[in-house]
C-alpha positions as CSV (number, residue, x, y, z in Angstrom):
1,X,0.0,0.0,0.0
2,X,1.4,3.3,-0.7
3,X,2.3,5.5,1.8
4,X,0.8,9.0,2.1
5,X,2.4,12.0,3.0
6,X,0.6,15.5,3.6
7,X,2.2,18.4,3.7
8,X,1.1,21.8,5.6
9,X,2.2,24.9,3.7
10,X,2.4,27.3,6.3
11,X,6.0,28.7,5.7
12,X,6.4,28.2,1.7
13,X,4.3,28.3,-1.2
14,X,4.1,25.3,-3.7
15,X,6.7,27.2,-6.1
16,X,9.1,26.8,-3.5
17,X,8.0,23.6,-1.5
18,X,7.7,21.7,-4.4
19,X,11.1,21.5,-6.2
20,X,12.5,20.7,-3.1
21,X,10.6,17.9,-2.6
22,X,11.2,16.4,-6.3
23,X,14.6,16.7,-6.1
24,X,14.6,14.8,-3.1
25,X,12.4,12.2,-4.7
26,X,14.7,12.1,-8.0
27,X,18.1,11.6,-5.6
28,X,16.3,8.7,-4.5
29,X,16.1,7.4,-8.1
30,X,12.4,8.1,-8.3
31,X,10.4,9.5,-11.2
32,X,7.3,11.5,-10.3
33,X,4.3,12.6,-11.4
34,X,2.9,16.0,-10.1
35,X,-1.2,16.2,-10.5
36,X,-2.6,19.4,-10.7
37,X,-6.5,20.6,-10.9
38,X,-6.2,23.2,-13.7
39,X,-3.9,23.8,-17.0
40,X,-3.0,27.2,-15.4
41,X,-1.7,25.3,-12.5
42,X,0.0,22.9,-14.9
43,X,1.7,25.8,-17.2
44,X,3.0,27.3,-14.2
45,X,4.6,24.6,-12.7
46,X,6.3,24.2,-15.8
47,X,7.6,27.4,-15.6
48,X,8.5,27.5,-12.2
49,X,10.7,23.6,-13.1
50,X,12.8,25.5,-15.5
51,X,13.6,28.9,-13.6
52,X,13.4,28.1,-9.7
53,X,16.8,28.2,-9.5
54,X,19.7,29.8,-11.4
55,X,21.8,27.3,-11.0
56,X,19.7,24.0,-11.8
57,X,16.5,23.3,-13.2
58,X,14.0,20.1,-13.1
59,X,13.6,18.0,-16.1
60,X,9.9,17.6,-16.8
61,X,7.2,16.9,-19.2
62,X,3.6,17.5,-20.1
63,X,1.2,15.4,-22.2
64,X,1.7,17.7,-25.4
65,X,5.3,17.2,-25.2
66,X,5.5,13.5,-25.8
67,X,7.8,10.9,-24.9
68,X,6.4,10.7,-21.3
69,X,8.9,7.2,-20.7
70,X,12.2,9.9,-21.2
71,X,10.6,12.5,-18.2
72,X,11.8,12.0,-14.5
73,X,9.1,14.2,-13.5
74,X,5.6,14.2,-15.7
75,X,2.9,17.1,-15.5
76,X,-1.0,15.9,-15.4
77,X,-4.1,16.9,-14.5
78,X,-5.4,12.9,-15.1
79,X,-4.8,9.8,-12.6
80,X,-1.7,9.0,-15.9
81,X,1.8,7.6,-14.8
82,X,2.7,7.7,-18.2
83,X,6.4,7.7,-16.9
84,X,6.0,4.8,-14.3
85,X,6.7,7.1,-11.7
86,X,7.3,5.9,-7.8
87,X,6.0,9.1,-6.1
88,X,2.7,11.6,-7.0
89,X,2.4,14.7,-5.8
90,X,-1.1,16.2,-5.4
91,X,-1.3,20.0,-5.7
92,X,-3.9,22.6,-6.0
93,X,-6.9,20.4,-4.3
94,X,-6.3,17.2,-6.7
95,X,-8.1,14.4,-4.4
96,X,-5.5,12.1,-4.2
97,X,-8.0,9.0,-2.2
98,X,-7.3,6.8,-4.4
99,X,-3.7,6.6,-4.1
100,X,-3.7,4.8,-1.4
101,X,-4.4,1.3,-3.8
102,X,-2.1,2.9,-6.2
103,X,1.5,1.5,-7.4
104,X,3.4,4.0,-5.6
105,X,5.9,4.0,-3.0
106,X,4.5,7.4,-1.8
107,X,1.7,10.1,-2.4
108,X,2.6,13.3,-1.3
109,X,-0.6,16.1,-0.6
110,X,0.6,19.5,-0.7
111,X,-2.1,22.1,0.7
112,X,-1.7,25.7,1.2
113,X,-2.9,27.2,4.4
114,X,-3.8,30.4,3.0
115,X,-6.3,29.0,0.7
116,X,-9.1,27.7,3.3
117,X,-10.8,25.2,0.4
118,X,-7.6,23.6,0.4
119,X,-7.3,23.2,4.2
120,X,-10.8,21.4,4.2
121,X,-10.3,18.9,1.8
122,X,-6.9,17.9,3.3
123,X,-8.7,17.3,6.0
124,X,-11.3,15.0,4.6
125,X,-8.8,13.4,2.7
126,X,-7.4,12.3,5.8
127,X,-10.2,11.0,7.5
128,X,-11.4,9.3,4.1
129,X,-8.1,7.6,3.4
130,X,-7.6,6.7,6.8
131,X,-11.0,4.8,6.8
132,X,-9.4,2.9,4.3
133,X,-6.4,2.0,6.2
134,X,-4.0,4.1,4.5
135,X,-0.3,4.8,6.0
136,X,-0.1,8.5,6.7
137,X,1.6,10.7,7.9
138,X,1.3,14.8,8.7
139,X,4.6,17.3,8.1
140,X,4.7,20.5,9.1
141,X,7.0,23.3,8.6
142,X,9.4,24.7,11.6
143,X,10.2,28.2,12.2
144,X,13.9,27.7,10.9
145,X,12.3,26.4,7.5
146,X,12.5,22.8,8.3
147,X,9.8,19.7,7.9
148,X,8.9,17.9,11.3
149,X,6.3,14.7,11.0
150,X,3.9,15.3,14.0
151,X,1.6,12.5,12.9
């Protein structure tokens, strides 16, 4: 069963939480697939791959650029894994319940704490996929920019 990860964006925003986290996940020798609810979302995040940093940047594709099998990291707004990836991320309110009888090592649920719809469902999510007898776990951010699991 895949294990599901949430993560409390109190500190960051996704632009900077994110990349982070999926270079962790490629280190690890992971492709991943980052599931978004809108194509702004999705063009943005592109955007954001490429420039985050001015040294580095995240390979990555999207469904109009093809060869989904070359990408470390694919864009989607579907339940796809063209790329056979090990991780999902779940961003902008995707519901991410049925990950937990995915093929994944780990689903990660990003939620932004300004955005009070967000908040909500994470919260559901929870209780749903912890009905179904899901591994999860809650991370929060420390004042010195850290994540700490508190659950």
């Amino acid at each position: 069963m895949t294990e599901i990860w949430f993560y409390h964006l109190q500190r960051q925003r996704l632009e900077s939480a994110l990349p982070a986290l999926l270079e962790k996940a490629l280190e690890r020798g992971w492709r991943a697939v980052v599931q978004a609810v809108t194509e702004e979302r999705l063009q943005a995040l592109d955007e954001i791959l490429w420039t985050y940093a001015d040294d580095s940047f995240l390979g990555h594709g999207r469904g109009a650029d093809g060869d989904p099998d070359l990408q470390p990291i694919w864009l989607t707004s579907g339940d796809d894994n063209p790329n056979g990836a090990a991780i999902r991320f779940f961003v902008e309110g995707a519901d991410p319940t049925h990950a937990a009888q995915a093929d994944y090592q780990r689903a990660v649920v990003l939620f932004d704490d300004h955005d009070e719809k967000q908040v909500l469902s994470a919260r559901d999510w929870w209780r749903a996929l912890r009905e179904q007898g899901a591994s999860l776990a809650y991370w929060r951010q420390e004042e010195d920019g850290r994540w700490r699991k508190t659950a």
